[in-house]
C-alpha positions in Angstrom: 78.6 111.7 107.2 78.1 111.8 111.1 77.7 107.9 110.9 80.9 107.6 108.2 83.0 109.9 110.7 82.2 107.7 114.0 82.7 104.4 112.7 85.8 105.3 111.0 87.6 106.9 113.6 86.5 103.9 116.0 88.2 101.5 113.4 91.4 103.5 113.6 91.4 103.7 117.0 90.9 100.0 117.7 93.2 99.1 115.2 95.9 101.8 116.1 95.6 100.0 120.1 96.1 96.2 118.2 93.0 95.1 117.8 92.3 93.0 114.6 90.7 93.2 111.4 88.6 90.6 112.8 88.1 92.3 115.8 86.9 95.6 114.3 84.3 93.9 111.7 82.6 92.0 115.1 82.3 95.3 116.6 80.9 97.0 113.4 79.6 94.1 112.4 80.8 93.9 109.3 80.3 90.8 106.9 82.9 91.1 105.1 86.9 92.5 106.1 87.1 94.0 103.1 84.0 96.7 104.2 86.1 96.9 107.3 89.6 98.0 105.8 87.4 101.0 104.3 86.6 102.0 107.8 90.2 101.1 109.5 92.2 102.9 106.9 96.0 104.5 108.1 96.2 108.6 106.9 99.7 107.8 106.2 99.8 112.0 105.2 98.8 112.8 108.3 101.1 110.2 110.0 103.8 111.8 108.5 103.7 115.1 109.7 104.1 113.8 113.3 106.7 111.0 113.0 110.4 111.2 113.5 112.7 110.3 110.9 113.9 106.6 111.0 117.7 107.0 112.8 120.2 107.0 110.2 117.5 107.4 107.4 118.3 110.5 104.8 115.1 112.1 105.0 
């Protein structure tokens, strides 16, 4: 898991600073992007609970 952890939260970093998919499979050297959106994956749950509503949004 130790390996798993690392290289995801070094996608999601590098992709949460602009880097691209591209980018991120070089680095983890990936062959394909589709092993690479796996690793640079958004927790959109934990997002959530830090964001601000959208102004003028009803939530």
């Amino acid at each position: 898991m130790g390996t798993h952890l690392l290289r995801h939260t070094a996608a999601s970093r590098m992709l949460g600073n602009g880097a691209s998919l591209k980018d991120i499979a070089d680095v983890l050297r990936h062959r394909s992007i589709n092993t690479t959106m796996i690793y640079a994956k958004v927790d959109f749950r934990r997002l959530a609970a830090v964001v601000s509503p959208w102004p003028g949004s009803r939530s």
